[in-house]
Structure formats: C-alpha cells, structure tokens
C-alpha positions in Angstrom: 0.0 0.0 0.0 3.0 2.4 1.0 4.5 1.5 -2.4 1.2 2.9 -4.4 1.1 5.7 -2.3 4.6 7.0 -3.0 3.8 6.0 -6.6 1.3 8.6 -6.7 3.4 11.1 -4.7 6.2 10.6 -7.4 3.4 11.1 -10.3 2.2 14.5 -8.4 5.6 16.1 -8.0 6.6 15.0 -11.6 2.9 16.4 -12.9 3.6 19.5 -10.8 6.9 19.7 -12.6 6.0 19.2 -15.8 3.5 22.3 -15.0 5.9 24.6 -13.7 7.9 24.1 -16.4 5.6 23.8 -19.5 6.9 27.1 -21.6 10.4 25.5 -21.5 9.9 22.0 -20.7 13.2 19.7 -19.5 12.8 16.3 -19.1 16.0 16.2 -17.1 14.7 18.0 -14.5 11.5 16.0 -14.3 13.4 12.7 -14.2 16.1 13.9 -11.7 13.3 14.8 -9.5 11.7 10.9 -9.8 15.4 9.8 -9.1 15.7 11.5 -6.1 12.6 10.8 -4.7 13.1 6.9 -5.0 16.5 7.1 -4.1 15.3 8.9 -0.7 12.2 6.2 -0.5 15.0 3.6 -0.8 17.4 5.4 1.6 14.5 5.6 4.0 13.5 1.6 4.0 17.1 1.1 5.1 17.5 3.1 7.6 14.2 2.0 9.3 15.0 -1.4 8.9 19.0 -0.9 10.3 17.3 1.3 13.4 14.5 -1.7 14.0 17.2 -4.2 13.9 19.4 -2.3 16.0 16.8 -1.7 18.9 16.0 -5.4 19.1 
C-alpha cells in the first residue's frame, strides 16, 4: 500500500513539474526529481530497517 502511495506522490511532483515548467519543458529535470525521490524512499526503508534491527 506504502509502495502505491509514493507512486502517486512521485506522479504528483513529476505532474507538478511538468506544470511549472511547461513554456520551456526539460525532461531532465523532471526525471532527476523521480530519481531522487526513490532514491530517498529507498534510503529511507534502510534506515528503518537498520534502526528496527538495531533496537532489538
């Protein structure tokens, strides 16, 4: 469910993007934004899980 709902987050700030930027439209900056956004979904899983296994 967490995976659909950051999905969607990514398709928002992408579509918000793509709005801001629609006179002079870079793809770059659309796609670096979905980049960073998983890699900081992906940095966050890891972290939870290292903390979880570290307070058991």
């Amino acid at each position: 469910m967490k995976n659909i709902f950051y999905f969607f987050l990514t398709a928002l700030i992408s579509s918000i993007a793509l709005l801001l930027t629609r006179d002079s439209f870079e793809p770059e900056l659309v796609y670096s934004t979905v980049v960073l956004i998983w890699i900081l979904y992906i940095w966050y899983h890891v972290y939870a899980a290292d903390k979880r296994n570290y307070s058991e």
